[in-house]
C-alpha positions as CSV (number, residue, x, y, z in Angstrom):
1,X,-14.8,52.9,-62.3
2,X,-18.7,52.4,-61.7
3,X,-18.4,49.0,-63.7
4,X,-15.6,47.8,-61.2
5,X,-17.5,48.8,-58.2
6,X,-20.4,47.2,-59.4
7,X,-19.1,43.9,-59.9
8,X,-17.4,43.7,-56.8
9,X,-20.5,44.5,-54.8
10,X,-22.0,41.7,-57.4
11,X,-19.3,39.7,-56.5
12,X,-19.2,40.1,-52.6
13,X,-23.4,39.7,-52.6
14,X,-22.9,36.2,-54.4
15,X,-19.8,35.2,-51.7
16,X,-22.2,36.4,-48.9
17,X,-25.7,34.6,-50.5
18,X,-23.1,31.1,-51.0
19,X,-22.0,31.4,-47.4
20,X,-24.9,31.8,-45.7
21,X,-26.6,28.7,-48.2
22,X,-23.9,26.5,-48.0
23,X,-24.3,22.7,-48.3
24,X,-22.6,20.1,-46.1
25,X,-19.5,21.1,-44.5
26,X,-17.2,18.5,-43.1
27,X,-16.8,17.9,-39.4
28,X,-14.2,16.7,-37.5
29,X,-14.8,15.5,-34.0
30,X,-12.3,14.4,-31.5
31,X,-12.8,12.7,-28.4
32,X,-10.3,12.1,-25.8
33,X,-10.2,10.3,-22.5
34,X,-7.2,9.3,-20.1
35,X,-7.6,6.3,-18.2
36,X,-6.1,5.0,-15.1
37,X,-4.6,1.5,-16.8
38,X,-1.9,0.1,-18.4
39,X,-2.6,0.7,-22.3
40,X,-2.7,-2.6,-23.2
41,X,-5.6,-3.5,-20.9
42,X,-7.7,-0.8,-22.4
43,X,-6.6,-1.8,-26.2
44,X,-7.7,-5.3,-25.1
45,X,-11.0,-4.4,-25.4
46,X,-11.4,-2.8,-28.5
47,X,-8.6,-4.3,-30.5
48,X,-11.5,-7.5,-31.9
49,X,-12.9,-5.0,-34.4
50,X,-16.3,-7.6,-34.7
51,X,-16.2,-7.1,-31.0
52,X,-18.5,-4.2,-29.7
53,X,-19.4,-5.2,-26.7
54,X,-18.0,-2.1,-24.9
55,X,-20.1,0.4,-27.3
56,X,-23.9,0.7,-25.5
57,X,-25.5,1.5,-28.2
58,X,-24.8,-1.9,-29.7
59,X,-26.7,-4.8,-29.1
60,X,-24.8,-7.1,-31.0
61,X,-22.4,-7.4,-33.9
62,X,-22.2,-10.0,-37.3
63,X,-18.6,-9.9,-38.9
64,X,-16.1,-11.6,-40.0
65,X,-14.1,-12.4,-37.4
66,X,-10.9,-10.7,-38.9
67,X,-8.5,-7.4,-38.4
68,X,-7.6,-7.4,-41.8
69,X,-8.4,-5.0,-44.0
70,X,-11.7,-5.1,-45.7
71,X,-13.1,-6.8,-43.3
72,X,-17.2,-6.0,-42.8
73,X,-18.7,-5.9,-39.6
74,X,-22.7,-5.2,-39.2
75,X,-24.2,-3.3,-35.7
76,X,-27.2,-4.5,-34.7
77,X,-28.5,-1.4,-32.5
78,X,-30.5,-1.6,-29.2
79,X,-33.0,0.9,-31.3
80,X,-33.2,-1.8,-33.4
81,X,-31.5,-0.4,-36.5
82,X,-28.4,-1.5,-38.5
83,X,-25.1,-0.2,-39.4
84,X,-22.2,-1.5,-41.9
85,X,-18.6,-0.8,-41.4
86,X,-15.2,-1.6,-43.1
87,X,-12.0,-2.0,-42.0
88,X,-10.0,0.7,-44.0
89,X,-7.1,0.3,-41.5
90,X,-5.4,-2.1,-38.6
91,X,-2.3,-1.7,-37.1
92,X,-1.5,-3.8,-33.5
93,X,1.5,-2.6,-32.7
94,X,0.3,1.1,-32.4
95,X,-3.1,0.2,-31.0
96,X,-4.9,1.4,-33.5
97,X,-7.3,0.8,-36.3
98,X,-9.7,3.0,-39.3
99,X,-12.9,2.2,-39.9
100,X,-15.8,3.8,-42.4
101,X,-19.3,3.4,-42.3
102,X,-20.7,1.7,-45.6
103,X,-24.6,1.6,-45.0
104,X,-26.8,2.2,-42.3
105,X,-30.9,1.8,-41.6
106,X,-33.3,4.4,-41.5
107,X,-34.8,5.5,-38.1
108,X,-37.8,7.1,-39.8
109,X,-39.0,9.4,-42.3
110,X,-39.7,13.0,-42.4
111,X,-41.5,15.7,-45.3
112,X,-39.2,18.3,-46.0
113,X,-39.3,20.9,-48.8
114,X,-42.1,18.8,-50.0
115,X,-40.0,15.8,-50.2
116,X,-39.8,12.4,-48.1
117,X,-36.4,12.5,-46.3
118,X,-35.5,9.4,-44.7
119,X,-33.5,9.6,-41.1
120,X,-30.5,7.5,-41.0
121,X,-29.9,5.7,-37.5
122,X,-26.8,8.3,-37.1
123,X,-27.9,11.2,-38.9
124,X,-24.7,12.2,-40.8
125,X,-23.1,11.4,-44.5
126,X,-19.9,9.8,-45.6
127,X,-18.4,8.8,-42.1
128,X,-15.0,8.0,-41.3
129,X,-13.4,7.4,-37.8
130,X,-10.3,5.8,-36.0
131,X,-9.9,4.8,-32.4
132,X,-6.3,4.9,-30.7
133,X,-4.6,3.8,-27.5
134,X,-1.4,5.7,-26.4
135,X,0.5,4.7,-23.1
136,X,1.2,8.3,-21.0
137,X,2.9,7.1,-18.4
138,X,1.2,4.5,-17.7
139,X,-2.0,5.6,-18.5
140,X,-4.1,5.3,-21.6
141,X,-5.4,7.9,-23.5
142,X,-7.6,6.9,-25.4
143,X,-8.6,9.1,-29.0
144,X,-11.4,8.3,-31.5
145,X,-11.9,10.5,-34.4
146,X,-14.6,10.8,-36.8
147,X,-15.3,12.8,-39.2
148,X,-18.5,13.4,-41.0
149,X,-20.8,15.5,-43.5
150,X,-24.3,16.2,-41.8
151,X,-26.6,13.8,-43.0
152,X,-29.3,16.4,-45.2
153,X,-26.9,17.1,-48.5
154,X,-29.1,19.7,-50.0
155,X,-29.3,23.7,-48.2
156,X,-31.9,24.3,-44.9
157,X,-31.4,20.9,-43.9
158,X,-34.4,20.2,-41.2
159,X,-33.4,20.2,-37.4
160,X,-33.1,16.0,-37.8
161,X,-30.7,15.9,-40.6
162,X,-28.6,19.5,-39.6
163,X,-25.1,19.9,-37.9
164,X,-26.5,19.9,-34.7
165,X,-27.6,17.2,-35.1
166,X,-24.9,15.2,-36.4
167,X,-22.7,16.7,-33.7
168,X,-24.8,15.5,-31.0
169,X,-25.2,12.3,-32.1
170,X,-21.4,11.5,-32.6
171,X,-21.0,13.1,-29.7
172,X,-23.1,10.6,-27.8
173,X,-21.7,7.8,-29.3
174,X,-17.9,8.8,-28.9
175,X,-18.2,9.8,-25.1
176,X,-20.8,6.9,-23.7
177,X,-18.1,4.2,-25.7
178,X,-14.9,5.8,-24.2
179,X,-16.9,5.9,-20.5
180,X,-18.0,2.5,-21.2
181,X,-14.2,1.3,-22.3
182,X,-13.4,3.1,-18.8
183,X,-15.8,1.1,-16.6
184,X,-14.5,-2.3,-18.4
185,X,-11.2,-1.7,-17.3
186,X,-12.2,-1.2,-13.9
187,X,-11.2,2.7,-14.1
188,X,-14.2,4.2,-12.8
189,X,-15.7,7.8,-13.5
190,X,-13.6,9.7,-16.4
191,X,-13.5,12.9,-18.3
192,X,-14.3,12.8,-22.1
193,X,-12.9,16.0,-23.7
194,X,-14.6,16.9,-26.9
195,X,-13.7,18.9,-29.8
196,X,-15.3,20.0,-33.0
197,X,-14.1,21.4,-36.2
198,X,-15.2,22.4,-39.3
C-alpha cells in the first residue's frame, strides 16, 4: 500500500513539474471581421497572393506571380526585415487560400540562459495560416487563421520569444491587415474579433 501511494505522489509531482516546464504549445488564433461589401470586392484584394499591398506592415513583396501551389513569395517589411512564404493552398471559387511561412530575418539578438538567441521579425515557430472570404448576406466576413509555436523552443522562454509575445504580434498583424482590407474597400471603421487557443 505505501509503495502505491508513493508512486503516485511520484507520479503526480512529475505531471505537475512537466506542466508547469512545458515547451512550446501550439496556438491557434482567429481573427474575424464583417465588412459592409459584396464579397467579391473584398476577395479582390487579397486573392494576388504576391500582392500585399493591403497588409501595412509590408513594404513590398518579390514572388512569382502565380496562385499555384508552391508558389514563393518574399515580404520585404517597413522594419526592414524579410519573410518567405509558400503557397500550401488556393482555391478561387471559395475565396480562399493556405499559406506557411518558410524563413524569416532576425530583428536582433538577445543573451539568454547564457546563450545568444536570435529574435525573428515575428517572434513565433512553425507558422501556418489561411485567409477566407464568405458572403453573409451580402456582406464579407472575412477569417484569417494562423496558428503557431512561440518562437523560444526550449522551457523559460525570455519575454521576446514567449507566448505573449507571439500572441501579440499575430495579433497585430491579423487585425491592422483585416482593418486595412476594410478601408480598401471603402468600408470604413470595423470590428476585428479575436480569439486564441491553445
Amino acid at each position: 500500500m505505501k509503495k502505491t501511494s508513493l508512486f503516485v505522489s511520484a507520479a503526480l509531482f512529475l505531471f505537475t513539474s512537466m506542466a508547469n516546464a512545458h515547451g512550446p504549445v501550439r496556438a491557434k488564433l482567429t481573427a474575424t471581421v464583417t465588412i459592409d461589401a459584396p464579397a467579391a470586392k473584398v476577395w479582390d484584394v487579397i486573392k494576388s497572393y504576391d500582392d500585399l499591398s493591403w497588409l501595412p506592415a509590408v513594404r513590398s513583396v518579390t514572388g512569382e506571380g502565380t496562385n499555384n501551389k508552391g508558389a514563393i513569395r518574399t515580404l520585404h517589411l517597413t522594419n526592414g526585415g524579410t519573410i518567405t512564404e509558400e503557397l500550401k493552398a488556393y482555391d478561387a471559387a471559395k475565396f480562399a487560400y493556405k499559406y506557411k511561412i518558410t524563413e524569416m530575418s532576425s530583428s536582433g539578438t538577445i543573451k539568454h540562459a547564457g546563450q545568444d538567441e536570435h529574435i525573428p521579425v515575428l517572434p513565433v515557430g512553425n507558422y501556418a495560416a489561411e485567409i477566407s472570404v464568405t458572403d453573409k448576406g451580402g456582406k464579407a466576413e472575412v477569417e484569417w487563421v494562423a496558428t503557431y509555436y512561440r518562437a523560444y523552443v526550449n522551457n523559460n522562454p525570455p519575454a521576446e520569444l514567449n507566448e505573449e509575445a507571439a500572441d501579440k504580434a499575430v495579433t497585430n498583424v491579423l487585425k491592422s491587415g483585416l482593418e486595412s482590407i476594410a478601408k480598401k474597400v471603402g468600408a470604413g471603421a470595423v470590428s476585428v474579433e479575436i480569439d486564441i487557443k491553445r
